[in-house]
C-alpha positions as CSV (number, residue, x, y, z in Angstrom):
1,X,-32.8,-25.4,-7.9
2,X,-34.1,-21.6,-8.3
3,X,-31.1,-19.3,-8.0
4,X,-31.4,-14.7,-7.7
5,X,-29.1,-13.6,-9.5
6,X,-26.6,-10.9,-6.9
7,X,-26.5,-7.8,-8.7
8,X,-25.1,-5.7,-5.5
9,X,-23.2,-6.8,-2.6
10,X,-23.6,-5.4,0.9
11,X,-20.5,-4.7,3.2
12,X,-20.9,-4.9,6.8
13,X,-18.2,-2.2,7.2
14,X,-16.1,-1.7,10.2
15,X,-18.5,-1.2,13.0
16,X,-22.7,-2.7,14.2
17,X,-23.8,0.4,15.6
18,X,-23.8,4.2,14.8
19,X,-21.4,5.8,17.7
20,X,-19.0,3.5,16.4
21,X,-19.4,3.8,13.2
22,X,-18.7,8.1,13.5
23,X,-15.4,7.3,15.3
24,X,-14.6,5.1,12.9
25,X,-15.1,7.9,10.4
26,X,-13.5,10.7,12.3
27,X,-10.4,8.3,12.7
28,X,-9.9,7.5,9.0
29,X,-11.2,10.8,7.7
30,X,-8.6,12.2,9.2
31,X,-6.2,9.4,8.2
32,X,-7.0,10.3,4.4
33,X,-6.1,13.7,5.0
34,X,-2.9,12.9,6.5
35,X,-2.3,10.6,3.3
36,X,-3.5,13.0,0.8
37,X,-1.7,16.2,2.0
38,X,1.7,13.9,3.1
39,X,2.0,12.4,0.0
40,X,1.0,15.4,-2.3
41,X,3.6,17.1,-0.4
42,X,6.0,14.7,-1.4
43,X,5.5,14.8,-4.9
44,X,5.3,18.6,-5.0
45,X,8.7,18.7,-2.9
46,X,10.6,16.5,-4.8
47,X,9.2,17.7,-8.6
48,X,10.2,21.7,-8.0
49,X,14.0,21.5,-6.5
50,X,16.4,20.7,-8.3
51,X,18.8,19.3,-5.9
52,X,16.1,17.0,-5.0
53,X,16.2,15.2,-8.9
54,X,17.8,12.1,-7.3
55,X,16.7,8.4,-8.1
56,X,15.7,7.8,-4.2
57,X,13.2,10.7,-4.8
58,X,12.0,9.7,-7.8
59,X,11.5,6.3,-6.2
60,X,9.4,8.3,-3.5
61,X,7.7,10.4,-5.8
62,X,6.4,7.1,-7.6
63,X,5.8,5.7,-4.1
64,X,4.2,9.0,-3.1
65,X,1.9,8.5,-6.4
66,X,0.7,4.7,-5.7
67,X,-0.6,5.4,-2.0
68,X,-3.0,7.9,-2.9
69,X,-4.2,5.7,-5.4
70,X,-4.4,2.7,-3.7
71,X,-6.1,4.4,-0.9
72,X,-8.6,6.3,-2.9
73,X,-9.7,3.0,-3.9
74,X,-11.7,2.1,-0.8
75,X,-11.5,4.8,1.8
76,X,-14.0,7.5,-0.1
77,X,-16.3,4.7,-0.3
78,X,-15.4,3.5,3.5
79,X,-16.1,6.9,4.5
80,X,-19.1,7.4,2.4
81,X,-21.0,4.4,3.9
82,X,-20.1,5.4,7.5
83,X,-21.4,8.9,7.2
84,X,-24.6,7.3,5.4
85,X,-25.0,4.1,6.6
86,X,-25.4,2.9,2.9
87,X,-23.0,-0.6,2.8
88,X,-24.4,-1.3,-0.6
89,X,-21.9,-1.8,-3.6
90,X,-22.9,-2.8,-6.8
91,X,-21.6,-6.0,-8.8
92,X,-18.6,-4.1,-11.2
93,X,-18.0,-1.5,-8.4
94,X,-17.0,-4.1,-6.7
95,X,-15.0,-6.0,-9.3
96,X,-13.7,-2.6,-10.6
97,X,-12.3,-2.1,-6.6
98,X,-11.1,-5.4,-6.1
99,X,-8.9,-5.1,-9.3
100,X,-7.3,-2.0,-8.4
101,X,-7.1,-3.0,-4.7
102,X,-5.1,-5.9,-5.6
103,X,-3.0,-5.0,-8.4
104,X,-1.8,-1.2,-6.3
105,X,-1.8,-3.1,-3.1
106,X,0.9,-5.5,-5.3
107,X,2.4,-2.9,-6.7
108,X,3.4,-1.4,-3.3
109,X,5.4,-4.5,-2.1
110,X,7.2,-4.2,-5.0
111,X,7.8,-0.2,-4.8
112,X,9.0,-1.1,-1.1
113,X,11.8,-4.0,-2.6
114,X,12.2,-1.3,-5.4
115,X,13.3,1.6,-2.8
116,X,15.1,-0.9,-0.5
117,X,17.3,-2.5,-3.2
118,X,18.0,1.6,-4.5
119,X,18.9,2.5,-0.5
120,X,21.4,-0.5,-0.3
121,X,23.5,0.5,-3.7
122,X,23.8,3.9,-2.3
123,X,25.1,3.1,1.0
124,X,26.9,-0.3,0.3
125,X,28.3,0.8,-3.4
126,X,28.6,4.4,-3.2
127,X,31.0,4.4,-6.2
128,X,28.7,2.9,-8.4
129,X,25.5,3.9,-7.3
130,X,25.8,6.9,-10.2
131,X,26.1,4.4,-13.1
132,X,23.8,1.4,-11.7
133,X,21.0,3.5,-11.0
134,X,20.9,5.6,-14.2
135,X,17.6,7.6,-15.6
136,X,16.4,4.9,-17.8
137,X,16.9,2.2,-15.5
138,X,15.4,3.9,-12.6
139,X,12.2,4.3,-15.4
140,X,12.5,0.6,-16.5
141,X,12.3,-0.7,-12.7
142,X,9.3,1.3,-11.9
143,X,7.4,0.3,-15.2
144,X,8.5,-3.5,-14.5
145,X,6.7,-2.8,-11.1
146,X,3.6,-1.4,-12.2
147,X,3.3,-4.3,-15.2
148,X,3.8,-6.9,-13.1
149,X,1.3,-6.1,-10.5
150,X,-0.8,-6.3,-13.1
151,X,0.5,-9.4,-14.8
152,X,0.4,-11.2,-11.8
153,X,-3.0,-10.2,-10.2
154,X,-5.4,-9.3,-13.6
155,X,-5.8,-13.0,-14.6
156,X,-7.7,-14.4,-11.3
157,X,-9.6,-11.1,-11.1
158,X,-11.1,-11.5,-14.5
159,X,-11.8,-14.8,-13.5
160,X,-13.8,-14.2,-9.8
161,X,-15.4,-11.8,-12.1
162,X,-16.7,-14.4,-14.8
163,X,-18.0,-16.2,-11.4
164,X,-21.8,-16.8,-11.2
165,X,-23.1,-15.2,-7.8
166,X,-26.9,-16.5,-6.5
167,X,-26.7,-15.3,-3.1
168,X,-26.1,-14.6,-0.4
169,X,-24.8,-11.7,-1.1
170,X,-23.2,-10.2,2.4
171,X,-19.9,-9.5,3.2
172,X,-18.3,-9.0,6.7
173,X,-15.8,-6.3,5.6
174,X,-15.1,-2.4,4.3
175,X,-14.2,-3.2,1.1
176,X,-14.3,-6.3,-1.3
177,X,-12.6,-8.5,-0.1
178,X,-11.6,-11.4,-2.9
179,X,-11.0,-14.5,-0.6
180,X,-14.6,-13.4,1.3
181,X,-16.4,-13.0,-2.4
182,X,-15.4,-15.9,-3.8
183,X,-16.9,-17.9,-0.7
184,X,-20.1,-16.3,-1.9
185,X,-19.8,-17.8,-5.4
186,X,-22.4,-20.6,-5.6
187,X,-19.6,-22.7,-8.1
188,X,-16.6,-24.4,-7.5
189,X,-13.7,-22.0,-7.4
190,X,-11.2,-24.3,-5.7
191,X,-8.5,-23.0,-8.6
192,X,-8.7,-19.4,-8.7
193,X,-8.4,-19.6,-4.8
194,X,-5.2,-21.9,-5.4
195,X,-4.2,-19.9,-8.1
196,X,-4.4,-16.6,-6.0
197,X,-2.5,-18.8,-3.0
198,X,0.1,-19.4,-5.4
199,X,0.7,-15.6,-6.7
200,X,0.5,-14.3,-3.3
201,X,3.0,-17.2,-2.1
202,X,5.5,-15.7,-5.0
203,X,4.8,-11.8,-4.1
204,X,4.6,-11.5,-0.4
205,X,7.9,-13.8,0.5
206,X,9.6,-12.7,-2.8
207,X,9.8,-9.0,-1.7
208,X,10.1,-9.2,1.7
209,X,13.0,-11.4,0.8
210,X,14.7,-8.1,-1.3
211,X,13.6,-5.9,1.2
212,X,15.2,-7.7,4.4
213,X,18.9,-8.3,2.7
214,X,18.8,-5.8,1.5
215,X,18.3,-3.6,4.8
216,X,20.1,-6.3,6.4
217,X,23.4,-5.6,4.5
218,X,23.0,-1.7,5.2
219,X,22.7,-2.5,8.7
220,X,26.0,-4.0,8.1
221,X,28.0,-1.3,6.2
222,X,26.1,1.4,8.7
223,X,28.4,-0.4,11.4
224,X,31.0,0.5,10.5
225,X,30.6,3.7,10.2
226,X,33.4,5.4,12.4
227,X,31.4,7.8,13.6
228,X,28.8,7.0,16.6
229,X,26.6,10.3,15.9
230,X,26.5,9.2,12.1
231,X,25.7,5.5,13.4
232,X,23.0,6.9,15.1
233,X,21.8,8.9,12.3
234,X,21.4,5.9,10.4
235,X,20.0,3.5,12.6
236,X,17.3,5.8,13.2
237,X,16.2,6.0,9.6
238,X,16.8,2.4,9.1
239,X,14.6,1.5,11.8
240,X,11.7,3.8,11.3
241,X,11.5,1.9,7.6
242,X,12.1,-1.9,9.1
243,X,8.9,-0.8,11.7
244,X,6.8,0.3,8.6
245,X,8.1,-2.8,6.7
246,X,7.3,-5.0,9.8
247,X,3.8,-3.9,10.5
248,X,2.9,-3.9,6.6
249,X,4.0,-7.7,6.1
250,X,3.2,-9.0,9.0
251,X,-0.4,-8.1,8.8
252,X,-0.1,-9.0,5.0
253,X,1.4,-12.3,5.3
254,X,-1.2,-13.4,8.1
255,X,-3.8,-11.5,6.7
256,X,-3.7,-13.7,3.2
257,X,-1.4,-16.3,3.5
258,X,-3.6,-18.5,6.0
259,X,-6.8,-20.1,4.9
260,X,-9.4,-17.8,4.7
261,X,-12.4,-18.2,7.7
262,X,-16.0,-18.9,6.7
263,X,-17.6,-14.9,6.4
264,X,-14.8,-13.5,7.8
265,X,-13.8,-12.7,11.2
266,X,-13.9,-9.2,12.4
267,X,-9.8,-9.4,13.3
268,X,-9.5,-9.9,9.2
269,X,-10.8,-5.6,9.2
270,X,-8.7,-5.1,11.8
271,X,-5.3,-6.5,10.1
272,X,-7.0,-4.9,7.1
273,X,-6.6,-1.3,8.4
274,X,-3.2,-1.7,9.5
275,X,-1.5,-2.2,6.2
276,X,-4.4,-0.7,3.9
277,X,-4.5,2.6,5.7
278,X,-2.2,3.0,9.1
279,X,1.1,2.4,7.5
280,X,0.0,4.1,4.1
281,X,-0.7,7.0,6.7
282,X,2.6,6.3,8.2
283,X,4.5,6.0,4.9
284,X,5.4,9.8,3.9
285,X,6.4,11.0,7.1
286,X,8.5,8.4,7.8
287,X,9.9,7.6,4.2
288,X,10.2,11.4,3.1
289,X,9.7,14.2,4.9
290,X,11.5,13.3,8.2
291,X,14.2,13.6,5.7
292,X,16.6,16.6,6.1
293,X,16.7,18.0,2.2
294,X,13.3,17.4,2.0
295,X,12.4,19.1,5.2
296,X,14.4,22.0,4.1
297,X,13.3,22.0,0.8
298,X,9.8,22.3,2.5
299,X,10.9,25.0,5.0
300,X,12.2,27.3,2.2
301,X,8.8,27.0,0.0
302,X,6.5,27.8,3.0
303,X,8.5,30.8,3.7
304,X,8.6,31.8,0.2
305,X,4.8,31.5,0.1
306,X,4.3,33.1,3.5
307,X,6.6,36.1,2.0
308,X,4.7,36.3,-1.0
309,X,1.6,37.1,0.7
310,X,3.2,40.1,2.5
């Protein structure tokens, strides 16, 4: 049988016809703005005060860090084929996304266990949050992060990439999608999807595991907090985090761990773009600068800017 080799893949993208497709751009234009300039003013924030040299900032610095990259994977090339109508990709552009989709998409579920495990020594072990979370162990937890992700989620990449592809070559999604390109391999590839079934089975339970103790056991200490106004203090930061958490694995864990339907569905983009670029959007507002030292720390730079161009 005569096979074409694919040497470009085409993405359907997020809408069918061209008023959608410019709300669709206005909507996560703006979106990447609000990521760039919240998490850019997180890192700035946290890197110039002093008082702000804490592990839980440097934890959000880090986290700060991995959402611009993870979302500059596939949103300048989003929004490039909705303002030109070009949904062509070509074969390692592909690849070359998928990788880094995968492995910074991994590397955020364990940045969120990372920051939860680091909130629930320093309000259920006070005493020893000093000496647990020291410098080097703080370093050590976000390298272990970062290696992992790529540990775990390098090895079936390499293989889908190794994948003969003959056609067709279409894909209903924004970005590459591994459990849609895979269906378009014209081999057998029955174990890398069991493989990936298997590393996503460890990941997406495994973390939301840490993260849920350990916000469950600060819900705990937090009552008991004598007083109602501190209570309330906390409660409203814890939830704000479990709503981010909520959304982000829930659309995760049904996104991915489910079998995948033949071409894709069109509610597969949708669960797509709430925990690839809603919550990322939702992330440094909720996780940083709704804080009160950083919101200060804020507050004093843009009136020492303002007052410098008097």
């Amino acid at each position: 049988m005569n096979h074409t080799t694919v040497v470009e893949f085409v993405l359907l993208g997020l809408a069918n016809s061209r008023q959608l497709e410019i709300t669709f751009f206005l909507f996560l234009f703006i979106a990447y703005v609000l990521i760039l300039l919240g998490n850019i003013s997180v890192i700035s924030i946290t890197l110039v005060n002093n008082f702000l040299q804490t592990p839980m900032y440097y934890f959000l610095r880090n986290f700060a860090l991995l959402e611009i990259t993870f979302t500059s994977t596939f949103l300048p090339s989003t929004l490039y084929s909705l303002l030109t109508e070009r949904k062509t990709i070509s074969l390692p552009g592909c690849f070359l996304q998928m990788l880094f989709f995968y492995c910074l998409g991994t590397c955020t579920l364990f940045h969120m266990a990372v920051m939860s495990l680091d909130r629930y020594v320093a309000i259920c072990h006070p005493l020893h949050y000093s000496a647990v979370m020291s410098s080097r162990f703080c370093l050590q937890l976000i390298l272990t992060c970062w290696a992992l992700s790529f540990f775990l989620m390098f090895p079936p990449t390499i293989m889908t990439v190794q994948l003969p592809f003959c056609g067709p070559n279409v894909m209903n999604h924004f970005y590459c999608d591994a459990s849609l390109l895979l269906q378009l391999s014209c081999t057998d590839t029955g174990f890398i999807e069991e493989l990936m079934f298997i590393i996503l089975i460890i990941i997406l339970p495994g973390t939301l595991t840490v993260t849920a103790v350990s916000y469950g056991c600060i819900i705990v200490t937090v009552l008991h907090i004598p007083s109602s106004a501190g209570r309330r203090k906390a409660f409203s930061t814890c939830s704000a985090h479990l709503m981010v958490v909520t959304v982000f694995y829930s659309t995760c864990i049904y996104r991915y761990i489910r079998p995948a339907q033949r071409g894709g569905q069109d509610s597969d983009k949708v669960l797509s773009l709430f925990f690839s670029v809603l919550t990322q959007t939702l992330n440094p507002y909720i996780y940083s600068l709704r804080n009160r030292q950083v919101k200060q720390a804020l507050k004093e730079r843009i009136l020492k800017f303002s007052g410098s161009l008097r």
